[in-house]
C-alpha positions in Angstrom: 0.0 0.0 0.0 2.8 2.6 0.7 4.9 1.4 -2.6 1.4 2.8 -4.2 1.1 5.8 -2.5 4.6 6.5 -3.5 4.2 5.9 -6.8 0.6 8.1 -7.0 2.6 11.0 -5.7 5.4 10.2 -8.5 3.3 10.5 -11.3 1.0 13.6 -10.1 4.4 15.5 -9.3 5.3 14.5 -13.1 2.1 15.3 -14.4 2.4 19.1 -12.4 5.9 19.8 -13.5 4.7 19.2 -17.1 1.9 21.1 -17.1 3.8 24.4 -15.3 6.7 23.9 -17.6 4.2 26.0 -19.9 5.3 26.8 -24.0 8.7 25.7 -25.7 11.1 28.0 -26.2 14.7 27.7 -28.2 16.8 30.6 -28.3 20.1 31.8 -29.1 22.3 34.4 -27.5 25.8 36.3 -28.5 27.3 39.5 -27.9 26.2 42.2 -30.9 29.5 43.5 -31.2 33.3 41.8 -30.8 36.9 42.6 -31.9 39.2 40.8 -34.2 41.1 38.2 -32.0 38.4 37.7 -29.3 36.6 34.7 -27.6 33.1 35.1 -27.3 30.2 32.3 -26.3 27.8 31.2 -28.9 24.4 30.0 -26.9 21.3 27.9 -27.8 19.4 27.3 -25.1 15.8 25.3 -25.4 13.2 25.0 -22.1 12.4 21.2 -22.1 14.7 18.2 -21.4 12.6 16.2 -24.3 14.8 17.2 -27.0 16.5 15.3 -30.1 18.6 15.9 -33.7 19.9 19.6 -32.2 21.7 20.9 -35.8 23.8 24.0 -35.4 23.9 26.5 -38.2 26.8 26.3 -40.7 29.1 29.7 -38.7 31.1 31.5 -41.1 33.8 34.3 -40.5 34.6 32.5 -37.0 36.9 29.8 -36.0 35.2 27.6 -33.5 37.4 26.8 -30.5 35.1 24.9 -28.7 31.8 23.2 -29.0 28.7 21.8 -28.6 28.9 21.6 -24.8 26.1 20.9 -23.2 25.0 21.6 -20.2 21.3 20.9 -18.4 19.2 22.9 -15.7 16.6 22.5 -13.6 14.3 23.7 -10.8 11.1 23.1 -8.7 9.1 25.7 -6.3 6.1 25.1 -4.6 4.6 28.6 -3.4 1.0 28.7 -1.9 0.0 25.0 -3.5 1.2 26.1 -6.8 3.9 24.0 -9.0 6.8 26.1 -11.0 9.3 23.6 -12.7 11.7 24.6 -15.1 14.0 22.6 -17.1 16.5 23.9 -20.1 19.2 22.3 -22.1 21.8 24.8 -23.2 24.4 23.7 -26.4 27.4 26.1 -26.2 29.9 27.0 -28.4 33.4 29.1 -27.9 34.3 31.0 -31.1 37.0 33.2 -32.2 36.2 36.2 -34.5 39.0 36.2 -37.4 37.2 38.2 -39.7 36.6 42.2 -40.0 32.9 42.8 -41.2 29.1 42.1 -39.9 28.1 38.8 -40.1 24.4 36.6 -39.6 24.0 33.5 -38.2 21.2 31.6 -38.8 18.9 29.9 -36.7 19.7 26.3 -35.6 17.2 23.6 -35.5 15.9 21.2 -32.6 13.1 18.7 -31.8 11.6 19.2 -28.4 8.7 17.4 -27.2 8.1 16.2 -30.6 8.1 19.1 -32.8 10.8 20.6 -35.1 11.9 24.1 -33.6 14.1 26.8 -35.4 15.3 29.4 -33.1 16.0 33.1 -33.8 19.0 34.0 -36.2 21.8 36.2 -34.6 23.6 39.3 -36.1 27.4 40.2 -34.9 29.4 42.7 -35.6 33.3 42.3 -35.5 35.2 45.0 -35.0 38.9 45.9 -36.3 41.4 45.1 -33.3 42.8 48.2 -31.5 45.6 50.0 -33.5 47.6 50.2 -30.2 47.0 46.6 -28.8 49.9 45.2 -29.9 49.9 41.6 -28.7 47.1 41.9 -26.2 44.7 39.6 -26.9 41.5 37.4 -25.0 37.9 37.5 -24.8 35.5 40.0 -24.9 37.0 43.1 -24.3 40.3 42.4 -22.5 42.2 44.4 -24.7 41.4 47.3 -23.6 41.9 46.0 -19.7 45.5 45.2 -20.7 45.5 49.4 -21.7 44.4 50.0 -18.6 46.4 48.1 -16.7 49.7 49.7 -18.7 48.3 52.8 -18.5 49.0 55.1 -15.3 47.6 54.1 -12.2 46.7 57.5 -10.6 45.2 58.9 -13.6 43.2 58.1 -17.3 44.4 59.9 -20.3 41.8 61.4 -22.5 41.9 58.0 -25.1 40.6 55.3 -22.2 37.6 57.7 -21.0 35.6 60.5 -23.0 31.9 61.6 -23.5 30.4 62.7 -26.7 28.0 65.3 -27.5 26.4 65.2 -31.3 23.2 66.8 -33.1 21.9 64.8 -35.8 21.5 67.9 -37.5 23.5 70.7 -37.5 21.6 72.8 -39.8 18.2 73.4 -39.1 15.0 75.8 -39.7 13.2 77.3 -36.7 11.1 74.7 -34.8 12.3 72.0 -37.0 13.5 68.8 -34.6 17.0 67.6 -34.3 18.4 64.9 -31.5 21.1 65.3 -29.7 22.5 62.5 -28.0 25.2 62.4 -25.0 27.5 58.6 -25.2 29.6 57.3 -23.2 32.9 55.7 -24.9 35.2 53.9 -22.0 38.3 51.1 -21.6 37.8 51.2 -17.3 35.5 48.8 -15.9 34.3 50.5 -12.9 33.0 54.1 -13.8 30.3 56.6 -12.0 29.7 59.6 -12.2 29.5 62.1 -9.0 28.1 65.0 -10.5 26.3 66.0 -14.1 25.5 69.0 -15.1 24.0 69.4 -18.3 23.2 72.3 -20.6 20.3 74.6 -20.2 19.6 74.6 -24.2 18.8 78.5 -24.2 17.2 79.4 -27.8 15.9 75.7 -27.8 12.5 74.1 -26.9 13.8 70.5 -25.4 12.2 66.8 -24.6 13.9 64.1 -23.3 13.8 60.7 -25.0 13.2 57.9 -22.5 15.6 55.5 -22.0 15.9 51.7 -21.0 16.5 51.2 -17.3 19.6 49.6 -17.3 21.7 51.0 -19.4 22.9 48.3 -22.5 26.6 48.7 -23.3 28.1 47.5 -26.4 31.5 47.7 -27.9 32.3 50.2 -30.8 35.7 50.8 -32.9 36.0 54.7 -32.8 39.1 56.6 -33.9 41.1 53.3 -34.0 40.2 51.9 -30.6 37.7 50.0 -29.0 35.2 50.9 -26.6 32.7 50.2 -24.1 30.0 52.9 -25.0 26.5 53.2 -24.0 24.1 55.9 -25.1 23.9 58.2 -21.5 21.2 60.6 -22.4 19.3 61.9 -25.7 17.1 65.1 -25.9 14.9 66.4 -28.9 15.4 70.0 -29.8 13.5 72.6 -31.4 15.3 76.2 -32.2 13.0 79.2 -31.0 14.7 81.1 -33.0 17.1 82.3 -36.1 20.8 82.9 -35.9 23.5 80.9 -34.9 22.8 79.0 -31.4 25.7 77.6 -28.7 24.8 74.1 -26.9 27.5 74.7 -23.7 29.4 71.8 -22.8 28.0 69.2 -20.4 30.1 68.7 -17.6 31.1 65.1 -16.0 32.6 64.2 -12.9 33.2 60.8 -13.0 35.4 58.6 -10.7 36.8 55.5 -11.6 38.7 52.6 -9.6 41.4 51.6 -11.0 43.6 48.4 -10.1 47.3 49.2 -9.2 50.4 47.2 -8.0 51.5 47.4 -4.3 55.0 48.4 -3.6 54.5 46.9 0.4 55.0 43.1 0.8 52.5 42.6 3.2 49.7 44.0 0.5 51.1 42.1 -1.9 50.9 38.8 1.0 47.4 39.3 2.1 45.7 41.5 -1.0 47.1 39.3 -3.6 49.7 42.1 -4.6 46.9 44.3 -5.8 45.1 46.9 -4.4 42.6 49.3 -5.6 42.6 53.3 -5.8 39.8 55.9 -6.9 40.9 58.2 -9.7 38.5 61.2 -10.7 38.1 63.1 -14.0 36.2 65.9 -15.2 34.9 65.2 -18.6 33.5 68.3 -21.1 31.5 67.4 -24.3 32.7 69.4 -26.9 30.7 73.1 -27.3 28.3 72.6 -30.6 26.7 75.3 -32.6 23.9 75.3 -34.7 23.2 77.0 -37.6 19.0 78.1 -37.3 17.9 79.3 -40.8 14.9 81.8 -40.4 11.4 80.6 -42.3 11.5 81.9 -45.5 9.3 85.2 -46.1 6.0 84.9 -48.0 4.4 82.9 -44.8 0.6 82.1 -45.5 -2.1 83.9 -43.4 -3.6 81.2 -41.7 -0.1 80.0 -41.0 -0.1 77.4 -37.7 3.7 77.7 -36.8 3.7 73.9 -37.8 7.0 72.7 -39.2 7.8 68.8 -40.6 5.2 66.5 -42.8 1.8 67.2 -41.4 -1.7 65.8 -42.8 -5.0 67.2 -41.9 -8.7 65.5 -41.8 -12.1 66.4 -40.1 -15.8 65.0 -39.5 -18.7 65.7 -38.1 -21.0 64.1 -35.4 -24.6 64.9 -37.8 -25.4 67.6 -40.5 -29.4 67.0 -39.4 -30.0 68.7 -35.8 -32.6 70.4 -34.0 -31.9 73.8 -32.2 -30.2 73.8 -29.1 -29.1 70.2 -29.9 -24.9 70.3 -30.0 -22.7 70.0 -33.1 -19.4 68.4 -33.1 -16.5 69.3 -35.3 -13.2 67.4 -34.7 -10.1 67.8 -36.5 -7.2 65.6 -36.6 -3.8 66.5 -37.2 -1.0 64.1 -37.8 2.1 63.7 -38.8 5.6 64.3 -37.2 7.2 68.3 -36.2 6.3 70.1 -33.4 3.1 68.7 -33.2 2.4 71.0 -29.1 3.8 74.3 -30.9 0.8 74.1 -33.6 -1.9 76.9 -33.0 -5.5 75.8 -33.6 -6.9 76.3 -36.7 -10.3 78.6 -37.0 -13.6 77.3 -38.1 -15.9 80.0 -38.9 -19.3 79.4 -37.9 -22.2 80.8 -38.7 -23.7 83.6 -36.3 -26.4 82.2 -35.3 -24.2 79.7 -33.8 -23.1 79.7 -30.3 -19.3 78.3 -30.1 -17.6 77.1 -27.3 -14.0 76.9 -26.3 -12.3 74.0 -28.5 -11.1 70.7 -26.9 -7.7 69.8 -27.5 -6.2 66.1 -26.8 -2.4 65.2 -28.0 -2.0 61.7 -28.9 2.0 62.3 -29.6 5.3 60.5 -28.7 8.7 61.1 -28.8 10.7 60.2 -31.5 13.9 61.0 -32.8 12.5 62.5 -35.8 10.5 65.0 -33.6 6.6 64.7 -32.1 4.7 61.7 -34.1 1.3 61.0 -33.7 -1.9 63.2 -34.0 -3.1 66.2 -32.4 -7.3 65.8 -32.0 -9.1 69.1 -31.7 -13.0 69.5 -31.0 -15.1 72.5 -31.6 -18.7 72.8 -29.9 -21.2 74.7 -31.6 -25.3 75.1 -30.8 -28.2 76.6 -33.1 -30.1 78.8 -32.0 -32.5 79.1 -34.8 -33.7 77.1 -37.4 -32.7 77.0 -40.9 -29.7 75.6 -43.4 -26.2 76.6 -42.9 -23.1 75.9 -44.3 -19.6 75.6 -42.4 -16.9 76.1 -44.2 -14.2 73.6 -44.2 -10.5 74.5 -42.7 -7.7 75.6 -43.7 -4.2 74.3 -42.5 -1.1 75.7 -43.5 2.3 74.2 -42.2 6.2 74.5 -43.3 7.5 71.0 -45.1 10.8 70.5 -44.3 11.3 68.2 -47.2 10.1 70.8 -49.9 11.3 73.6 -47.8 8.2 75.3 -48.5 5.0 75.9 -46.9 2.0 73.5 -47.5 -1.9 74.4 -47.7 -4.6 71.7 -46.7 -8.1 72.4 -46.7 -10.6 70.1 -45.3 -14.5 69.7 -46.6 -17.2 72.2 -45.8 -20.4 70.9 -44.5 -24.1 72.1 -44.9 -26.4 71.6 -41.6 -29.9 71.6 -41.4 -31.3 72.7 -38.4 -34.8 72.0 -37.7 -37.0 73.6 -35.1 -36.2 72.0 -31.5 -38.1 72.2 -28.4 -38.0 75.7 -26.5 -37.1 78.7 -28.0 -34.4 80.6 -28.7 -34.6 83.0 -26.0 -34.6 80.3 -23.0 -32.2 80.6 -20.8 -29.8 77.7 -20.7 -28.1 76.1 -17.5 -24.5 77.9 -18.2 -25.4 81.2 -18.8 -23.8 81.4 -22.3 -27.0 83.0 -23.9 -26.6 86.0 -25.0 -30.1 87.3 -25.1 -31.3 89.3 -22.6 -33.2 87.9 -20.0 -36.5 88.8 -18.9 -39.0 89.0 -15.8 -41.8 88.0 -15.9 -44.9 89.5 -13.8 -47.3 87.1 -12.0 -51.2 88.7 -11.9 -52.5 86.0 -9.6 -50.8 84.7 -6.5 -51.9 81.0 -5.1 -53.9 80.9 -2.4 -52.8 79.3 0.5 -54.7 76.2 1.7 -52.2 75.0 4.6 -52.5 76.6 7.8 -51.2 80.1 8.5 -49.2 81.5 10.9 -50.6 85.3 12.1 -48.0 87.7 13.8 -48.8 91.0 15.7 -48.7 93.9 13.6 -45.3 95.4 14.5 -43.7 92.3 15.5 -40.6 92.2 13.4 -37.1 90.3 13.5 -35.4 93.5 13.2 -34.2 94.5 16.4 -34.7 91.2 18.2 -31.8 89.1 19.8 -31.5 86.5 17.1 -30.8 89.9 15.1 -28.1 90.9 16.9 -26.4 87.4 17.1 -26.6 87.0 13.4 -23.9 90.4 13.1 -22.2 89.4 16.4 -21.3 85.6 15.8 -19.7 86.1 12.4 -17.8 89.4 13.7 -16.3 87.4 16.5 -15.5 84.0 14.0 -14.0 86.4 11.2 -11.3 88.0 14.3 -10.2 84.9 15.5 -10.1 83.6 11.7 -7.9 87.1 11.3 -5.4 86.2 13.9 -5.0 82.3 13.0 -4.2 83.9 9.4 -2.0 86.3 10.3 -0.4 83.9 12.6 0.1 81.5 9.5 1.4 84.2 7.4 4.1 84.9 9.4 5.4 81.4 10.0 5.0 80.7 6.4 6.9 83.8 5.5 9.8 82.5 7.3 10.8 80.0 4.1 14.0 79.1 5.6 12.2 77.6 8.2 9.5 75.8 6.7 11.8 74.4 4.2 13.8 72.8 7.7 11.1 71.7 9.3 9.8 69.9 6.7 12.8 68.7 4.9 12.4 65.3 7.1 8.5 64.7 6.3 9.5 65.6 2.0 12.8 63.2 2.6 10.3 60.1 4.3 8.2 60.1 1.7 10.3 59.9 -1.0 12.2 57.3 0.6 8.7 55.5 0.9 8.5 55.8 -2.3 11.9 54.3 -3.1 11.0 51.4 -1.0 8.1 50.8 -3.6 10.2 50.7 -6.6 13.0 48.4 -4.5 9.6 46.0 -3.9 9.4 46.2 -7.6 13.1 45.8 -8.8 12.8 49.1 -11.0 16.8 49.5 -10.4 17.0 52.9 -12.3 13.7 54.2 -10.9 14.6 53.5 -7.4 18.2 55.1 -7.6 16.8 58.2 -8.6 14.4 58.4 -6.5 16.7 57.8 -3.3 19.4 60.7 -4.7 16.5 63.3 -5.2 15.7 62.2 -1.2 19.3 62.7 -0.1 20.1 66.3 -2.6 16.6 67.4 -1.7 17.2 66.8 2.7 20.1 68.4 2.7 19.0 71.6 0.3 15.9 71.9 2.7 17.9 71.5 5.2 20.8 74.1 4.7 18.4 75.9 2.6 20.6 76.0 -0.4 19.0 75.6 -3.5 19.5 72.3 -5.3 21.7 74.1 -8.9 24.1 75.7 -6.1 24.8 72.0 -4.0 27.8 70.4 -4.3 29.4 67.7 -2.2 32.3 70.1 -1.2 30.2 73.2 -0.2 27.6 70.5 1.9 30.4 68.7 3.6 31.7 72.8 4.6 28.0 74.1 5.7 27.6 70.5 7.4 31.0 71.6 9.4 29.5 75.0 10.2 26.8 73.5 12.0 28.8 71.6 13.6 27.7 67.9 12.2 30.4 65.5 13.3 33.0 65.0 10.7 31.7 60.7 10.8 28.6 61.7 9.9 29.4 63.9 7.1 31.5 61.0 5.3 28.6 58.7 6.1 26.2 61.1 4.3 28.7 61.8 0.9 29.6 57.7 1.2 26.0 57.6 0.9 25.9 59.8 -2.5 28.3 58.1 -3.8 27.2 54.5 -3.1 23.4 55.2 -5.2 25.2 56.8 -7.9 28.5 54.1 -8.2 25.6 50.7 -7.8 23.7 51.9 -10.6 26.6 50.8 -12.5 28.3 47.7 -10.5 27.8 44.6 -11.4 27.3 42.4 -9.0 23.6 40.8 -6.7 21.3 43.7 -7.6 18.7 43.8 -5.3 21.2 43.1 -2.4 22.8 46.2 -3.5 19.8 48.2 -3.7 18.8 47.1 0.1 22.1 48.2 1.4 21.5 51.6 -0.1 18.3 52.0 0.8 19.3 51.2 4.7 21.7 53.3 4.6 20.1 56.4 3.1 17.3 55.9 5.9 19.8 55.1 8.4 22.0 58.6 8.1 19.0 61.0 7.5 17.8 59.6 10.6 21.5 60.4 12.3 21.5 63.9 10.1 17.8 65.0 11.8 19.1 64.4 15.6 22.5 66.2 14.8 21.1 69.1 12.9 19.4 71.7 15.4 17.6 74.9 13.0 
């Protein structure tokens, strides 16, 4: 009886496992860029152990070291009753690229679970080798490690770390969209950055472009060297204005640890003869101008202020209504430009007509290109009389920036017929927008009361009573007391020095509550940001400096003014610098973003006893 048991839990622990292993999938996985003379791993991984007749593509323009290896996984969890079990088979191969040029790999083939499976096809760049590598050579990337490690160990020349600043465009026409993108090009592994400060784009209207969350890095040949770059930040422009605009230089100050040999035999016993020692670098982008031609003369009268590739279209909710019943004209303008800068477009209608304010909804996103997607625009209109009218249809003019001239569109007219509607064209509606004058109307009859009446002695009236008096006494007293709590108020909150202290602990707590949400949810870039705006943002309410004038040096000297304890400051910069250097360390992610998130709480918590305002 208990070899059966056994054996019914067997099978129903099978039979779970296969049904939570859910869909099939076979993959492959490589790095999208590699050097001449580097080892890189070639991956195909499929999620089921039932597998047969794996077939790797035919790989050309790389020497194969090493491979198929294969290797198997696999896992059970049982949370709250419910089966998760995961099984993969990964086939790996070690390749070697010989070959200068892009190359695609196709996909390789696989039965699993009894059907024929193809997976995805993989593109790879490989890049010259580095003009100054000389014989360095290994995987991924380690030539420019062996740079580093010949290079200086208490500073980085301008060749192993640089940022970049370039506008896609550098000859534009006022309002037209260009992107300019900040990258990253770097030989050091371990880089952050202290302190950014970007341009403030004067002459330029400017949106952010979203990027990923964690930064992807890839490796690029630039200038005859390869890199480590990553895109750092990109912004969409529009010139305000003609002339010749200056983008400033963005300023970096990055710090970057860097391995170096020990001189002292007892490092060299117990730190393996290496130790490690934090080099910092201020990094400009170079200053860019731009060159903003003017519109040409000649503009149209109805122009918008539109500039790109626009398109223009319009309907109507009915063209058969009945006074006082609402019409409904919507317009819809796509395309891509400066899609928010547009001015409405007019629709005259008729007199009789009473129009309302338009409605304006932008369905847009950012692009590269500029603002793409539509701009919808509503106009509300009611008869007032009845009759047949015609609206006349619209008319849009933009500037095309591939023509480089200025576009007309016109949209259909439409003829309404208004039949007579219940009420009349004097009634006065519930919003007050008729413009007729109102009148009064007389009464000739009274109703008679049928209810009983109340009789009161001739002369008995509520002026002069108590209740009277009460009704100006009560209010004179509550409006005094309401007069002193105001002033009261006033004057506290006219102190902004000291509001901005005595809050800076309640703005700082929930922020950092807020940070604890995103650490729940693993949004690692979210989450960092979050916890620096609580730390810059304490400390400016708290030595009411404003946030564009902090600094770490000038905080560390107004911390010593007030005479914080010199542990505590270092605490609170090691703090700083510990969010901004784990956005970028590798390494157990979520047990880095605990530690910061302790110890962000843990010193604002020391810096709000220490601090007495």
């Amino acid at each position: 009886m208990r070899k059966l048991i056994f054996l019914l839990i067997a099978v129903m622990t099978v039979n779970l496992s296969a049904w939570a292993e859910g869909k099939v999938s076979f993959t492959a996985s490589a790095p999208d860029a590699v050097a001449i003379g580097d080892q890189f791993r070639l991956s195909y991984t499929v999620t089921t152990s039932k597998i047969r007749d794996f077939r790797a593509p035919s790989i050309k323009g790389f020497d194969v070291l090493m491979g198929p290896s294969r290797s198997q996984q696999s896992s059970t969890q049982i949370v709250n009753g419910n089966v998760t079990s995961t099984n993969s088979i990964t086939f790996t191969y070690i390749l070697m690229a010989t070959t200068e040029g892009s190359f695609t790999l196709p996909g390789a083939t696989i039965t699993a679970d009894g059907d024929q499976m193809v997976s995805n096809s993989l593109k790879i760049k490989v890049l010259p080798a580095d003009a100054d590598a000389g014989a360095s050579a290994g995987s991924g990337g380690q030539s420019g490690n062996a740079n580093n490690r010949a290079s200086s160990g208490s500073s980085i020349s301008n060749q192993d770390l640089f940022i970049t600043a370039t506008a896609s465009k550098t000859n534009v026409y006022e309002q037209e969209a260009f992107l300019l993108t900040f990258k990253i090009y770097t030989r050091e592994s371990q880089l952050r950055f202290d302190n950014v400060k970007l341009p403030d784009f004067k002459g330029f209207h400017s949106q952010e472009i979203e990027m990923p969350a964690n930064a992807k890095w890839t490796q690029e040949h630039y200038k005859g060297r390869n890199y480590n770059t990553t895109v750092y930040r990109q912004f969409v422009l529009f010139a305000q204005q003609s002339g010749k605009l200056v983008i400033e230089p963005a300023r970096f100050d990055a710090s970057v640890a860097k391995a170096v040999q020990s001189a002292d035999p007892f490092d060299a016993f117990f730190n393996g003869g290496s130790n490690y020692v934090e080099v910092k670098k201020a990094l400009l982008t170079p200053k860019i101008t731009i060159d903003v031609n003017a519109l040409p003369t000649g503009k149209p009268t109805n122009f918008s202020g539109g500039v790109g590739e626009f398109s223009i279209s319009s309907s109507i909710n009915s063209k058969e209504v009945k006074t006082n019943d609402a019409i409904t004209i919507k317009l819809i303008i796509s395309g891509t430009g400066n899609l928010k800068l547009i001015t409405n477009p007019d629709i005259k209608f008729p007199e009789d007509f009473e129009v309302y304010d338009p409605k304006e909804d932008n369905q847009v996103r950012l692009t590269k290109e500029g603002l793409s997607g539509s701009k919808v625009i509503e106009y509300l209109a009611i008869p007032r009389h009845a009759g047949t009218f015609k609206i006349p249809g619209v008319s849009f003019s933009y500037f095309d920036i591939k023509s480089k001239s200025y576009k007309t569109l016109q949209t259909e007219g439409y003829e309404v017929k208004v039949e007579k509607g219940a009420g009349n064209a004097d009634q006065v509606i519930a919003n007050f927008t008729n413009k007729e004058d109102l009148k009064v109307l007389g009464e000739d009859i009274r109703y008679i009361k049928i209810n009983e009446v109340t009789l009161k002695t001739k002369g008995d009236f509520f002026y002069g009573s108590l209740l009277y008096w009460l009704f100006y006494v009560i209010p004179g007293i509550a409006f005094l007391v309401f007069l002193i709590v105001y002033h009261k108020q006033a004057a506290e909150n006219a102190n902004v020095a000291k509001m901005r202290t005595r809050k800076a602990n309640k703005v700082a707590v929930r922020r950092m509550k807020l940070a604890g949400k995103l650490l729940s949810e693993n949004k690692k870039e979210a989450f960092y940001d979050e916890v620096l705006k609580a730390l810059w943002g304490y400390i400016s309410d708290k030595l009411n400096i404003p946030l564009s004038r902090l600094s770490k040096d000038n905080v560390e000297e107004k911390l010593n003014n007030f005479g914080v304890d010199e542990e505590l400051i270092q605490d609170f910069l090691n703090a700083l610098n510990e969010c901004e250097f784990a956005r970028f360390a590798p390494g157990d992610e979520s047990q880095a973003m605990d530690k910061v998130y302790s110890d962000s709480m843990e010193v604002m918590s020391k810096m709000e006893n220490s601090i007495k305002r």
